[in-house]
GUBA-337279 format. One line per field, with one value per residue: residue number from 1; x, y, z of N, C-alpha, C in turn. Coordinates in Angstrom, 2 decimals, padded with zeros to 5 digits, m for minus. Example, Ala and Ser with C-alpha at 12.3 -4.5 7.8 and 13.67 -1.06 7.14 Angstrom:
! residues 2
pos [1_2]
n.u [013.19_012.85]
n.v [m005.69_m002.25]
n.w [007.80_007.08]
ca.u [012.30_013.67]
ca.v [m004.50_m001.06]
ca.w [007.80_007.14]
c.u [013.20_012.90]
c.v [m003.30_000.03]
c.w [007.80_007.87]
//
This chain:
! residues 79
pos [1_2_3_4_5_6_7_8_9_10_11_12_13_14_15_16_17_18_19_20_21_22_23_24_25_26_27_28_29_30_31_32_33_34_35_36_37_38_39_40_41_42_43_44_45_46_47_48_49_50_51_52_53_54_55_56_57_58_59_60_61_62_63_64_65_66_67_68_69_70_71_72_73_74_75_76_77_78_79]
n.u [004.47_003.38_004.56_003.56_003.69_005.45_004.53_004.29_003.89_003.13_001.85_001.45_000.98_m000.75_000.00_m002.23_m001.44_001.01_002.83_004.76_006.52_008.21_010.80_011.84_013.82_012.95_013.42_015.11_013.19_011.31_012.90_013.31_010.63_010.12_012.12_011.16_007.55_006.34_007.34_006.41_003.66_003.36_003.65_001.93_m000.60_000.04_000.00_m002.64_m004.34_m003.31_m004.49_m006.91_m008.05_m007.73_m009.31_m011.77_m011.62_m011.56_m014.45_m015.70_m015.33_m016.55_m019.11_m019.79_m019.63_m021.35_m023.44_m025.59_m028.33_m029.01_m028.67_m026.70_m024.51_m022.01_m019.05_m017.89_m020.76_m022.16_m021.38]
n.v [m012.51_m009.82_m007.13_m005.11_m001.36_m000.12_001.66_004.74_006.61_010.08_012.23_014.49_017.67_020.45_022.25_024.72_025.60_025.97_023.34_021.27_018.67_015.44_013.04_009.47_006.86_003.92_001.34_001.15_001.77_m000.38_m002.46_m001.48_m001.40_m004.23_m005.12_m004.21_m004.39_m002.22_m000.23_m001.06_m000.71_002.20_003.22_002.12_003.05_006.00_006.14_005.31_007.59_009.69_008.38_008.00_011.23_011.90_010.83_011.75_014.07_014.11_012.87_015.08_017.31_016.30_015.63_018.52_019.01_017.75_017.25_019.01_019.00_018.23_015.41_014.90_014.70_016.72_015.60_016.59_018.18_016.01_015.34]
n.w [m029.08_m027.87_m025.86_m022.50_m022.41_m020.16_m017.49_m016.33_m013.43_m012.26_m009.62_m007.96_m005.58_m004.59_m001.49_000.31_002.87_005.62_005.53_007.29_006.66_006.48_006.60_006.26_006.27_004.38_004.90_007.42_009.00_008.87_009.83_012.43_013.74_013.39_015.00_016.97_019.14_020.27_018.62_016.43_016.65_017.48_015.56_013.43_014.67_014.32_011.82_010.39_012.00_010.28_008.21_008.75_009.12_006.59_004.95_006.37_005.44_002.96_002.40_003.42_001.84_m000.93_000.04_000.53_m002.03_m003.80_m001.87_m001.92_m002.37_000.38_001.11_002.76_005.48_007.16_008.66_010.93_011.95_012.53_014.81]
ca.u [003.52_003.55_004.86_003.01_004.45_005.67_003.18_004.59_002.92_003.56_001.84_002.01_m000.17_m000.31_m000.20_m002.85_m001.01_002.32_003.54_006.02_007.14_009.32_010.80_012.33_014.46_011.77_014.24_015.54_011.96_010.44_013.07_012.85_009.41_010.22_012.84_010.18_006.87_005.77_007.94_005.35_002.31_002.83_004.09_000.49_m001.21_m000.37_m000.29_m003.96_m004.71_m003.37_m005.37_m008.40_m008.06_m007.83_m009.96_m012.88_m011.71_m012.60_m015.85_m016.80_m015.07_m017.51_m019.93_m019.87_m020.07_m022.56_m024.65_m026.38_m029.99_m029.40_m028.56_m025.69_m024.37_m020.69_m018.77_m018.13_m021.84_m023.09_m020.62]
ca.v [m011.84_m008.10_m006.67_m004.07_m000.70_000.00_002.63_005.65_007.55_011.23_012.88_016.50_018.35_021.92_022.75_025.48_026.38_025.71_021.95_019.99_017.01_014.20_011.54_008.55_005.27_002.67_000.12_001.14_002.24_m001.45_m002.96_m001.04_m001.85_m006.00_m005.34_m003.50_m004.42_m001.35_001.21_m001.10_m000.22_003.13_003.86_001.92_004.21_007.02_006.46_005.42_008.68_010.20_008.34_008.88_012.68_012.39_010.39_012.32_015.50_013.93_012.91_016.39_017.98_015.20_016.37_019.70_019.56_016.92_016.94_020.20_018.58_018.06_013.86_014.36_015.93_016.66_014.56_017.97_017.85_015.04_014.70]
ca.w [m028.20_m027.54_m024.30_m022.40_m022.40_m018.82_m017.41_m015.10_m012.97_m011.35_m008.82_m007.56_m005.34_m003.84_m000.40_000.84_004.25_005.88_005.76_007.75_005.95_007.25_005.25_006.91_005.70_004.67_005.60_008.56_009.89_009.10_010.80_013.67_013.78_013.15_016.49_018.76_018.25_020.57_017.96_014.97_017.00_017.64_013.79_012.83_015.40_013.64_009.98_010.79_012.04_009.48_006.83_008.98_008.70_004.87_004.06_006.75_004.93_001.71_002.72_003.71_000.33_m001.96_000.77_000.09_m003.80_m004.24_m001.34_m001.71_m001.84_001.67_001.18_003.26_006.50_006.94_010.07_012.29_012.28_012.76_016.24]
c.u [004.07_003.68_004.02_003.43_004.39_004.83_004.21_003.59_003.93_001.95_002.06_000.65_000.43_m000.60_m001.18_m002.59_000.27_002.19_005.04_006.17_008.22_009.65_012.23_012.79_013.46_012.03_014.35_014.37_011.00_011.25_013.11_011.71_009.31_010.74_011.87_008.57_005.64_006.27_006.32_004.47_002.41_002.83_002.49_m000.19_m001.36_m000.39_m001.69_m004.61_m004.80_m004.15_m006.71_m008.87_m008.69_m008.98_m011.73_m012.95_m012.13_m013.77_m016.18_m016.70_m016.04_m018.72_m020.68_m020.22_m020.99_m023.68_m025.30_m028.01_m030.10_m028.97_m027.49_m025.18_m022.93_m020.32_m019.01_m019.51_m023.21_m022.21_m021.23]
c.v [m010.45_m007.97_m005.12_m003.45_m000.43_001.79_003.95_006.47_008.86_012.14_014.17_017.04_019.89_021.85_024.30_026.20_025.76_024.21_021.46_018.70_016.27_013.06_010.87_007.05_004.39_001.93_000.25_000.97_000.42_m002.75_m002.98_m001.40_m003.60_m006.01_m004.95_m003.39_m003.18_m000.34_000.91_m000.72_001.16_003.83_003.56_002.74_004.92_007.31_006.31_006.24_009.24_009.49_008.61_010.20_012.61_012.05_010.82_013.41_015.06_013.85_014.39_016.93_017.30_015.79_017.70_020.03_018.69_016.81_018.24_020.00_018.24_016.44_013.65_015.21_015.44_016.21_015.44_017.87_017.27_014.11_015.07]
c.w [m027.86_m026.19_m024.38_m022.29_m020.65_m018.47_m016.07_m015.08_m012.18_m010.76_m008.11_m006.61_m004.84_m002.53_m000.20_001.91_004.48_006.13_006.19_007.19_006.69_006.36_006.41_005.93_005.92_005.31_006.33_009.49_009.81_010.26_012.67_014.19_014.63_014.76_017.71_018.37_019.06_019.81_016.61_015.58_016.94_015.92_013.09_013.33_014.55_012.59_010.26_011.22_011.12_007.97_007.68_008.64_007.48_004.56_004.62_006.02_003.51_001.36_002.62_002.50_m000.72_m001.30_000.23_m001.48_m004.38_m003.54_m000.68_m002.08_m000.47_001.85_002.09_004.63_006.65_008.63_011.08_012.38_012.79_014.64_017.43]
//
């Protein structure tokens, strides 16, 4: 039987304006979490923000390039 070839992936994007980045020990940061389960809430808090953001700013960007018959109104708008 044939093996599948192992698949990599890469990733890259550009930045458009100034970015702060942060990078943190997975490990350390889940146990921290496991020990305090007000450090895991607030860490869920705000990754959850931050995918909200993205994934409203995507909307509007799909928004914007497809829904120029009018089928769509972008979130700022509709608040």
């Amino acid at each position: 039987m044939a093996t599948k070839p192992v698949l990599k992936h890469s990733l890259g994007a550009t930045a458009t304006h100034p970015v702060q980045a942060l990078e943190f020990d997975a490990q350390a940061v889940r146990e921290l979490c496991a020990e305090d389960s007000g450090v895991g809430r607030e860490v869920s808090i705000g990754v959850a923000a931050v995918i909200a953001r993205r994934l409203s700013a995507s909307r509007n960007r799909l928004l914007a390039m497809f829904a120029s018959n009018g089928s769509g109104q972008l979130l700022e708008d509709s608040r």
